[in-house]
PDB file as gemmi writes it, atoms N, CA and C in Angstrom:
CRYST1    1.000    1.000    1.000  90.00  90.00  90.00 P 1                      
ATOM      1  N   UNK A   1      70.448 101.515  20.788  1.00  0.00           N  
ATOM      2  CA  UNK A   1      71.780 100.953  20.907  1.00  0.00           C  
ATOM      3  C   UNK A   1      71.926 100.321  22.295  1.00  0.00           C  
ATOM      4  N   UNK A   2      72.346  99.274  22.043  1.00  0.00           N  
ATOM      5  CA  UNK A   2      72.406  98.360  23.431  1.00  0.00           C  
ATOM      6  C   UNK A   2      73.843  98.860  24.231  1.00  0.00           C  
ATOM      7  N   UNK A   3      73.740  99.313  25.562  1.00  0.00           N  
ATOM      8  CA  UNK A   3      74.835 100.072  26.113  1.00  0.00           C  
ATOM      9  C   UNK A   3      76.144  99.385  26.279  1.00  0.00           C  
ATOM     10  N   UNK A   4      75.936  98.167  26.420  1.00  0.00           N  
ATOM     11  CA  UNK A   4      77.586  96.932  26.397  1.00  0.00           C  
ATOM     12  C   UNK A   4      78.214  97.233  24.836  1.00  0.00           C  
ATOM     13  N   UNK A   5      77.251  97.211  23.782  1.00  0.00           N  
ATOM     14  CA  UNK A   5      78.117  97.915  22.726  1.00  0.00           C  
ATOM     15  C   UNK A   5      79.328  98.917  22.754  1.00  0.00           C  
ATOM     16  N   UNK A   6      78.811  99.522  23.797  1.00  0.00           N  
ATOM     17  CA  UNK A   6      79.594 100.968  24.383  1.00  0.00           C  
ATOM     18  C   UNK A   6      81.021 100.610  24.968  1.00  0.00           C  
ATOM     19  N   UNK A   7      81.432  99.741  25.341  1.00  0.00           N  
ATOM     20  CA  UNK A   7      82.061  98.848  26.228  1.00  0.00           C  
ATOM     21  C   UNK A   7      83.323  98.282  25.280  1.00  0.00           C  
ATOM     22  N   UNK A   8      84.518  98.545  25.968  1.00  0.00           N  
ATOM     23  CA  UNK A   8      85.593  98.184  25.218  1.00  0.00           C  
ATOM     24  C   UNK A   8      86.122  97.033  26.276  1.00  0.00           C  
ATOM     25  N   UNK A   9      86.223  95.807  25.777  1.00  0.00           N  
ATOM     26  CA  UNK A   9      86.765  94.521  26.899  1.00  0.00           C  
ATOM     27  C   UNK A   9      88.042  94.387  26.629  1.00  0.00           C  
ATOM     28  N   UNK A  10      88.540  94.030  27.646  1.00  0.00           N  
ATOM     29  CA  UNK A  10      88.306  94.018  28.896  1.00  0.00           C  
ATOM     30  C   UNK A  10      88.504  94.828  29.758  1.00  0.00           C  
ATOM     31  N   UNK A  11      87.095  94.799  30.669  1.00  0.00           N  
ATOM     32  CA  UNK A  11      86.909  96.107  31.486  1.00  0.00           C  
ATOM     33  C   UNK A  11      86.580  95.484  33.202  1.00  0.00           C  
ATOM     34  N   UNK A  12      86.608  96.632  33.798  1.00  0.00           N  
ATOM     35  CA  UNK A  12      85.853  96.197  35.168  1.00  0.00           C  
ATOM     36  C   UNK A  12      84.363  96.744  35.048  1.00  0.00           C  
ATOM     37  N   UNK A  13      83.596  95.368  35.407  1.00  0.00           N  
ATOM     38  CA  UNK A  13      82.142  96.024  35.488  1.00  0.00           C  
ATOM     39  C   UNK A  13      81.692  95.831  36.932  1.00  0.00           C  
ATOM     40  N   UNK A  14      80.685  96.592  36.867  1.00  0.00           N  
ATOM     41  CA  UNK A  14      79.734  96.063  37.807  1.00  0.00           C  
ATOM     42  C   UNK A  14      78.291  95.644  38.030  1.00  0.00           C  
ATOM     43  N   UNK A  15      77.784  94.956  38.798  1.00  0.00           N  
ATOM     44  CA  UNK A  15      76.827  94.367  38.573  1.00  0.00           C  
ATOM     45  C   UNK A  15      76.166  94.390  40.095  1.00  0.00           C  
ATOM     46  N   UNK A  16      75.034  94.881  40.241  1.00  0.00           N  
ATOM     47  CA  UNK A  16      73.914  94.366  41.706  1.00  0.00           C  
ATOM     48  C   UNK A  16      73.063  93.309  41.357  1.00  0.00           C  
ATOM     49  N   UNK A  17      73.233  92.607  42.496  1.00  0.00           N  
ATOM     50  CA  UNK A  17      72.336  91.589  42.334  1.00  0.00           C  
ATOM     51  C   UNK A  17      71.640  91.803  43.994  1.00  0.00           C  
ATOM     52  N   UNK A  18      70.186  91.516  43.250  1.00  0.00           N  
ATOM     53  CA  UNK A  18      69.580  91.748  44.450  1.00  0.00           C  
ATOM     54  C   UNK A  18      68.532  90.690  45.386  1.00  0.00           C  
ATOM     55  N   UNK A  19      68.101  90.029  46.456  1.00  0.00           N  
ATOM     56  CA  UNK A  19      67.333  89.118  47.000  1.00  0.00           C  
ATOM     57  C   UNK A  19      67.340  88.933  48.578  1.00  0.00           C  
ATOM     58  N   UNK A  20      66.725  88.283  48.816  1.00  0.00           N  
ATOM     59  CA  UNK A  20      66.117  88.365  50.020  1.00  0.00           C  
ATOM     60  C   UNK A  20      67.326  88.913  51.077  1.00  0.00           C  
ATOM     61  N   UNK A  21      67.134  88.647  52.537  1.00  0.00           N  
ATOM     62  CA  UNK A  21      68.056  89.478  53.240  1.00  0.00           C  
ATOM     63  C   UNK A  21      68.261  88.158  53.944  1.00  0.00           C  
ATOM     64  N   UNK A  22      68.373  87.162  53.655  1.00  0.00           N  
ATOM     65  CA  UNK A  22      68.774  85.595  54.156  1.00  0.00           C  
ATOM     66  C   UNK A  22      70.156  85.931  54.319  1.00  0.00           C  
ATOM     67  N   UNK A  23      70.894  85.215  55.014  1.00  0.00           N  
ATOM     68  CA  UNK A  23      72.539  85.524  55.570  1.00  0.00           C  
ATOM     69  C   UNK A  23      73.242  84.744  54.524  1.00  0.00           C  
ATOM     70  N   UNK A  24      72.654  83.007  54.128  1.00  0.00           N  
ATOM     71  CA  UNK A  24      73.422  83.112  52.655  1.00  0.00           C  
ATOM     72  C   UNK A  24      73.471  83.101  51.494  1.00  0.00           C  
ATOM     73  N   UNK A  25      72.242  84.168  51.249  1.00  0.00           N  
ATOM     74  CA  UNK A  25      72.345  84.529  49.823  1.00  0.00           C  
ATOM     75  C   UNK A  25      73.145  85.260  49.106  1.00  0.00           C  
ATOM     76  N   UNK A  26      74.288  86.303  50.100  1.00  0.00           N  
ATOM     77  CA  UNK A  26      75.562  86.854  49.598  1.00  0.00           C  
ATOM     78  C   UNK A  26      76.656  86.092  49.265  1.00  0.00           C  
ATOM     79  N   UNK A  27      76.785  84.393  49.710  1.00  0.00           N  
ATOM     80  CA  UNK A  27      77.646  83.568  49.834  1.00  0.00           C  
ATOM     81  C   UNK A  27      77.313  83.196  48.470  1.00  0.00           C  
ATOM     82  N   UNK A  28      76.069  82.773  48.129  1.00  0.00           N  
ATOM     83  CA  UNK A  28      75.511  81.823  47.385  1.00  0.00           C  
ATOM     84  C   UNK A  28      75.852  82.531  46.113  1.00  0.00           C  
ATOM     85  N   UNK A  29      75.541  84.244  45.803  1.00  0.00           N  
ATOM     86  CA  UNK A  29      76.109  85.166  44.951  1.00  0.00           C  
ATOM     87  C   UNK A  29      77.356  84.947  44.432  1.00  0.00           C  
ATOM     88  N   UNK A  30      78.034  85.085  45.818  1.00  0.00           N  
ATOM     89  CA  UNK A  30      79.625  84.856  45.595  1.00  0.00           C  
ATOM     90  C   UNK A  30      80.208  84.147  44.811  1.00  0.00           C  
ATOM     91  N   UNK A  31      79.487  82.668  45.155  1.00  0.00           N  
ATOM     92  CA  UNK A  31      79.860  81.421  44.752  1.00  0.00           C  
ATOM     93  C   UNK A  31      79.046  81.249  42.866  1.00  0.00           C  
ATOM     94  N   UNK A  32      78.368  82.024  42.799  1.00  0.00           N  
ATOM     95  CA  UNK A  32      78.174  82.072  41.722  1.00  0.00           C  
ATOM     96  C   UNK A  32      79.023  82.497  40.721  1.00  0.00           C  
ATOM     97  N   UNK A  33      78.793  84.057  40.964  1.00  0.00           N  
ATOM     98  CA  UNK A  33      79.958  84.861  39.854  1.00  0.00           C  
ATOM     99  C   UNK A  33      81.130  84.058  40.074  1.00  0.00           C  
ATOM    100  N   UNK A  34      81.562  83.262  41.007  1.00  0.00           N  
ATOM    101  CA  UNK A  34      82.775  82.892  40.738  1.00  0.00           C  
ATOM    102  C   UNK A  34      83.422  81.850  39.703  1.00  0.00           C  
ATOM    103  N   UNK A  35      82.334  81.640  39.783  1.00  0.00           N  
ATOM    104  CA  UNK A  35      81.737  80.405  38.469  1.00  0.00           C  
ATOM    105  C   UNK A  35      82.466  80.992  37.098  1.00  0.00           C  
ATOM    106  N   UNK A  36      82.093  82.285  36.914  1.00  0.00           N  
ATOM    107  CA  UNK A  36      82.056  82.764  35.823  1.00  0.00           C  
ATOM    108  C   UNK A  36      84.043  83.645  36.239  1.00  0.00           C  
ATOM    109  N   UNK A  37      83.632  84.173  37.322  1.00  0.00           N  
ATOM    110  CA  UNK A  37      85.220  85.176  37.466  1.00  0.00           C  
ATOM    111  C   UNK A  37      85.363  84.674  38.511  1.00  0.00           C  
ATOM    112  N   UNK A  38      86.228  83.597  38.669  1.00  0.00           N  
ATOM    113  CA  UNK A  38      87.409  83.195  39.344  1.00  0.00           C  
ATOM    114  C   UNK A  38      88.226  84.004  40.098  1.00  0.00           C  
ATOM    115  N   UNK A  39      88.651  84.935  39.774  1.00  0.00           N  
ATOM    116  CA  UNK A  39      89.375  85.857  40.142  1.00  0.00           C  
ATOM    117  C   UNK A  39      88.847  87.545  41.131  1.00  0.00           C  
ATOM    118  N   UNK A  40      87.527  87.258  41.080  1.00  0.00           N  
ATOM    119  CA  UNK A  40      86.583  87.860  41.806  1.00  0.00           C  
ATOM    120  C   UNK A  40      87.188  88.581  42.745  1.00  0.00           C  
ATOM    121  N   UNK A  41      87.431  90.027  43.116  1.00  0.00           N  
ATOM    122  CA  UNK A  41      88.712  90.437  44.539  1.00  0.00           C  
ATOM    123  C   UNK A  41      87.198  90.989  45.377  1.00  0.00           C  
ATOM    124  N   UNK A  42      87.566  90.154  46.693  1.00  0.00           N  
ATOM    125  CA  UNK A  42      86.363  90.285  47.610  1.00  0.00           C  
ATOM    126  C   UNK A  42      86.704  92.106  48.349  1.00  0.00           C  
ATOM    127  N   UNK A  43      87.488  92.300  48.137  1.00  0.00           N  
ATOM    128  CA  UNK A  43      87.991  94.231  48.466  1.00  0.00           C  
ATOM    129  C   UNK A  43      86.880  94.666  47.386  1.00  0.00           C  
ATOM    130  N   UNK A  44      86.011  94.259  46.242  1.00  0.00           N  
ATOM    131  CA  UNK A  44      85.029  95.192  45.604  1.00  0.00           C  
ATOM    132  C   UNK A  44      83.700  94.189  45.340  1.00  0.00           C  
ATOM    133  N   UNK A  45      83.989  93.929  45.913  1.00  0.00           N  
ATOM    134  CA  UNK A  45      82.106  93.339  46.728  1.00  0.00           C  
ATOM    135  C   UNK A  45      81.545  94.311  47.635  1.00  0.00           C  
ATOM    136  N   UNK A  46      80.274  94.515  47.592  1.00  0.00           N  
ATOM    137  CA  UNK A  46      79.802  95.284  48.563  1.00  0.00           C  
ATOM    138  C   UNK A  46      78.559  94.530  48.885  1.00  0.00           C  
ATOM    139  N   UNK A  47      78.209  94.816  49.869  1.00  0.00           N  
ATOM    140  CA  UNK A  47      76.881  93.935  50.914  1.00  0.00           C  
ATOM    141  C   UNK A  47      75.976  95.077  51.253  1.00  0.00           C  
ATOM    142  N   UNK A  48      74.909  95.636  51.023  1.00  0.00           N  
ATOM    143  CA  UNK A  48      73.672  96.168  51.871  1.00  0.00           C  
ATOM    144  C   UNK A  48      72.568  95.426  51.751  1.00  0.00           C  
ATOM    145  N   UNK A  49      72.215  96.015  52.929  1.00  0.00           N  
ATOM    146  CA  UNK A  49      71.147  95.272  53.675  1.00  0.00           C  
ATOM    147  C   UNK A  49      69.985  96.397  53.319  1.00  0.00           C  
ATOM    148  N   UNK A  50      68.650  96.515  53.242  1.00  0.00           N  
ATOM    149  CA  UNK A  50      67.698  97.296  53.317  1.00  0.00           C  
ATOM    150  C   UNK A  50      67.336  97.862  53.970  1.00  0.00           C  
ATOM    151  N   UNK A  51      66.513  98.612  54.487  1.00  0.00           N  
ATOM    152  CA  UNK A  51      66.193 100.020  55.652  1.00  0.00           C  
ATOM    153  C   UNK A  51      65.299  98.596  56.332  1.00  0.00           C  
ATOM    154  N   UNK A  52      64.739  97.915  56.100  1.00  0.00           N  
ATOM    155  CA  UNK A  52      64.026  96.658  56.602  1.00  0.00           C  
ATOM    156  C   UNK A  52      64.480  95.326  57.160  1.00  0.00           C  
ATOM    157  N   UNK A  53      65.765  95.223  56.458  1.00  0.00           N  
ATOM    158  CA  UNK A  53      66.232  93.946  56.723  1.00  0.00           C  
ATOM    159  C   UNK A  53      65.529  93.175  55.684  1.00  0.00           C  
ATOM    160  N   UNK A  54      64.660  93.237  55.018  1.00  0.00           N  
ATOM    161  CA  UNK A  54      63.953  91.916  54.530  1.00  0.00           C  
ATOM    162  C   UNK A  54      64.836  91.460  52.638  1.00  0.00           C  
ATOM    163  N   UNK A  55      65.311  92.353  52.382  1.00  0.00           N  
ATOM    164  CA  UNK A  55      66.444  92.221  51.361  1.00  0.00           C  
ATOM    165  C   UNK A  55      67.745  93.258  51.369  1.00  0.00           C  
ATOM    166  N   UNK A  56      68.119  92.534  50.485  1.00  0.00           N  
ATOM    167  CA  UNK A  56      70.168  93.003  50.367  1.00  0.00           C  
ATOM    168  C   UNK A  56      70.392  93.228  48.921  1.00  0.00           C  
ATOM    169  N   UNK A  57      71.596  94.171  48.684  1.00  0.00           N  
ATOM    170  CA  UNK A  57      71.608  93.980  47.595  1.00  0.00           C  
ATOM    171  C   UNK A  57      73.117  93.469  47.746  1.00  0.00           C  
ATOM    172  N   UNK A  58      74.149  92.852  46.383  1.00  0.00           N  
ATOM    173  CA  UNK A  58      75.049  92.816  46.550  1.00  0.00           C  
ATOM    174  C   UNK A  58      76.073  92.817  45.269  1.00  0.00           C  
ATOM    175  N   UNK A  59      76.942  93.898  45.311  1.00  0.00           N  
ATOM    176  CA  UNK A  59      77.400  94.462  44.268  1.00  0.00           C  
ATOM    177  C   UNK A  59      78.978  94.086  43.605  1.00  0.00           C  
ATOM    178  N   UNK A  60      79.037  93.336  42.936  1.00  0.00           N  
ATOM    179  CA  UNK A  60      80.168  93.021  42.616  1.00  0.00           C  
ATOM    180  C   UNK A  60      80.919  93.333  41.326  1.00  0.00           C  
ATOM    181  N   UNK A  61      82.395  93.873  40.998  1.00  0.00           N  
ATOM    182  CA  UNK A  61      83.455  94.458  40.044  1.00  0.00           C  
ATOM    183  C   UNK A  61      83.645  93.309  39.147  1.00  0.00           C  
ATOM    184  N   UNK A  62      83.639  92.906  38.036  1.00  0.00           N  
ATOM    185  CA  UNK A  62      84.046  91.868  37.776  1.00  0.00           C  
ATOM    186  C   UNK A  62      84.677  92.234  36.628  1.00  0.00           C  
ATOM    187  N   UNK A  63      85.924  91.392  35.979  1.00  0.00           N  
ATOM    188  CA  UNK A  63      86.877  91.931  35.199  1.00  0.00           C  
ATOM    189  C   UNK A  63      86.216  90.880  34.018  1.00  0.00           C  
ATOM    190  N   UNK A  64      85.246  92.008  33.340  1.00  0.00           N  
ATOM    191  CA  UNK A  64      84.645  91.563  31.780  1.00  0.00           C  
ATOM    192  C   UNK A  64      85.396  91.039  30.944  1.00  0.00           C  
ATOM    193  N   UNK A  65      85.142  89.834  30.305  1.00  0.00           N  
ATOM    194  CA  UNK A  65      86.650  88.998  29.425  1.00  0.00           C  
ATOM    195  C   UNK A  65      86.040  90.017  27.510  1.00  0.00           C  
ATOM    196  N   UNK A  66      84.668  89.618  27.757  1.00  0.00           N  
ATOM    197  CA  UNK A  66      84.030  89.966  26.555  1.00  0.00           C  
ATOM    198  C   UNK A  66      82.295  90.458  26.821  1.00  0.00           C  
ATOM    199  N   UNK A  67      81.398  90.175  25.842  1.00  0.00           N  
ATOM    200  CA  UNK A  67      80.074  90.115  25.985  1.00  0.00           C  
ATOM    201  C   UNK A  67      79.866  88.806  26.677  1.00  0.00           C  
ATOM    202  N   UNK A  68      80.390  87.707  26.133  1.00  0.00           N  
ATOM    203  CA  UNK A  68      79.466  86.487  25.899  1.00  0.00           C  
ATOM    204  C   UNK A  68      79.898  86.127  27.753  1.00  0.00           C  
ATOM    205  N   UNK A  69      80.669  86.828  28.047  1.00  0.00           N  
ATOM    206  CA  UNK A  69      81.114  86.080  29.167  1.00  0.00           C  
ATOM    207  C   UNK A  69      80.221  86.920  30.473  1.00  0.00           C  
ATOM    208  N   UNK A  70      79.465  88.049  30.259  1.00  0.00           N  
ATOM    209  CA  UNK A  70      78.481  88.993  30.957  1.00  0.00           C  
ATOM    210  C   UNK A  70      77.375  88.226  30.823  1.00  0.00           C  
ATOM    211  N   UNK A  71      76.904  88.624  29.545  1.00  0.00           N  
ATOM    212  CA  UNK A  71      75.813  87.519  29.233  1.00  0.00           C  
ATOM    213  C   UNK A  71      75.493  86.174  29.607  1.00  0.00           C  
ATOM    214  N   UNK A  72      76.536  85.081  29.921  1.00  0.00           N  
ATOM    215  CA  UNK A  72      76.645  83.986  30.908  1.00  0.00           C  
ATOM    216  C   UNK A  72      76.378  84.351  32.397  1.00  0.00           C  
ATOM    217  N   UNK A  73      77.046  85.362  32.750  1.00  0.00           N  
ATOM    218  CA  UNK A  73      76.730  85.626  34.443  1.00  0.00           C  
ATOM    219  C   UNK A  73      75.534  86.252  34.281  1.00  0.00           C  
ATOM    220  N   UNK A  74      75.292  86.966  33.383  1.00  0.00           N  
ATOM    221  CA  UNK A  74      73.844  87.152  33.709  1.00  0.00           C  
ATOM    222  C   UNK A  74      72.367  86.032  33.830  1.00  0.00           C  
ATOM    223  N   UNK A  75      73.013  85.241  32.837  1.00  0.00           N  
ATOM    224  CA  UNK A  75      71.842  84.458  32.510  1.00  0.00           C  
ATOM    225  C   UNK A  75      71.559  83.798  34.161  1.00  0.00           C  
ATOM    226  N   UNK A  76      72.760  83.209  34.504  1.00  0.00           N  
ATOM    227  CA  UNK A  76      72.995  81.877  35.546  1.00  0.00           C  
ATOM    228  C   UNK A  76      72.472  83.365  36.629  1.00  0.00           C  
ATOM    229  N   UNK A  77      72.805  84.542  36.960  1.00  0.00           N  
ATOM    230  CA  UNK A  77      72.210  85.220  38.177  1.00  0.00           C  
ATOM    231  C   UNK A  77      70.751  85.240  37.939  1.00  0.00           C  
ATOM    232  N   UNK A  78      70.348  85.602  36.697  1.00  0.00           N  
ATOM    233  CA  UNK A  78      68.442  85.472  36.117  1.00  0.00           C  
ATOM    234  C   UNK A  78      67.913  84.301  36.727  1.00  0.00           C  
ATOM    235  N   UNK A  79      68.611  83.302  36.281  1.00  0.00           N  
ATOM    236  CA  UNK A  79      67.948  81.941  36.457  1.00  0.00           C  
ATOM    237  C   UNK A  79      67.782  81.511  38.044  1.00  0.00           C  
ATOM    238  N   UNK A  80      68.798  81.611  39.110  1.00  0.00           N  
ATOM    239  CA  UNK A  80      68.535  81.676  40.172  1.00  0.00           C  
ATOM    240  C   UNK A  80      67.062  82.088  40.589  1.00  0.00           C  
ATOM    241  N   UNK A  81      66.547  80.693  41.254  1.00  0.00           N  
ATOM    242  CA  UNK A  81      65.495  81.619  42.413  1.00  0.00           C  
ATOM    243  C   UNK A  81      65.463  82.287  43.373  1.00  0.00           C  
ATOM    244  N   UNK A  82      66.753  82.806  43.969  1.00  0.00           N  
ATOM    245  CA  UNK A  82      66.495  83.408  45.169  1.00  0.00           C  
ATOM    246  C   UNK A  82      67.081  85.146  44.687  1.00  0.00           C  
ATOM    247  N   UNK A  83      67.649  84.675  43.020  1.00  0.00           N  
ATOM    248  CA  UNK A  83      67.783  86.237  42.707  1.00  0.00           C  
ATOM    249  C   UNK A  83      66.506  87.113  41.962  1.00  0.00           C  
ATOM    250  N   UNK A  84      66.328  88.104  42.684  1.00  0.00           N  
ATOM    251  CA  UNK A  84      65.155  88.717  42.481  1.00  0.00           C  
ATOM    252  C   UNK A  84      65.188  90.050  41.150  1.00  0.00           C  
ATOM    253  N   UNK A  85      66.641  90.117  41.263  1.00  0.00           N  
ATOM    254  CA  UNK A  85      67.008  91.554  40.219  1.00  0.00           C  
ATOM    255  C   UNK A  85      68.596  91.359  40.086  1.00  0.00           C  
ATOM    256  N   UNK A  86      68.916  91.325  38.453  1.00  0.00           N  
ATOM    257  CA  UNK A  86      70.724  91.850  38.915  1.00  0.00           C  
ATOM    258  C   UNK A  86      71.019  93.070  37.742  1.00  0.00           C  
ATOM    259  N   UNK A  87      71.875  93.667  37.976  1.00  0.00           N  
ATOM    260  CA  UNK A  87      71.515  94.989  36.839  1.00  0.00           C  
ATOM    261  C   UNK A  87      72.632  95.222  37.039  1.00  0.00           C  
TER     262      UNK A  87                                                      
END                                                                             
């Protein structure tokens, strides 16, 4: 059973997305999901950095409309090259 099944919309989710530790690849994130959620409240974004510095992860709440609309931010965060993981 696929776990978004589980999932009654509209919800707040969350999502990490993870890539290098470049200064604007959290912007570039930003500017993504926003694509998808407009309404994005930067109070539940979160930013870490790695015990290395050499990647970040960055974690954002986003107010799920449905599936198809997860499944879009996911695809467009997949497709990115500088995103390495978003879960």
């Amino acid at each position: 059973m696929n776990d978004l099944s589980l999932l009654q919309f509209p919800c707040d989710f969350p999502i990490k997305i993870m890539g290098a530790g470049d200064p604007e690849f959290a912007q570039m994130v930003l500017e993504l999901v926003r694509r998808h959620s407009p309404d994005l409240d930067e109070a539940r974004v979160k930013i870490q950095p790695s015990r290395t510095g050499r990647y970040q992860s960055v974690t954002v709440v986003v107010a799920a409309r449905d599936r198809a609309h997860l499944d879009a931010l996911y695809q467009d965060l997949s497709d990115h090259p500088q995103v390495k993981l978003a879960l």
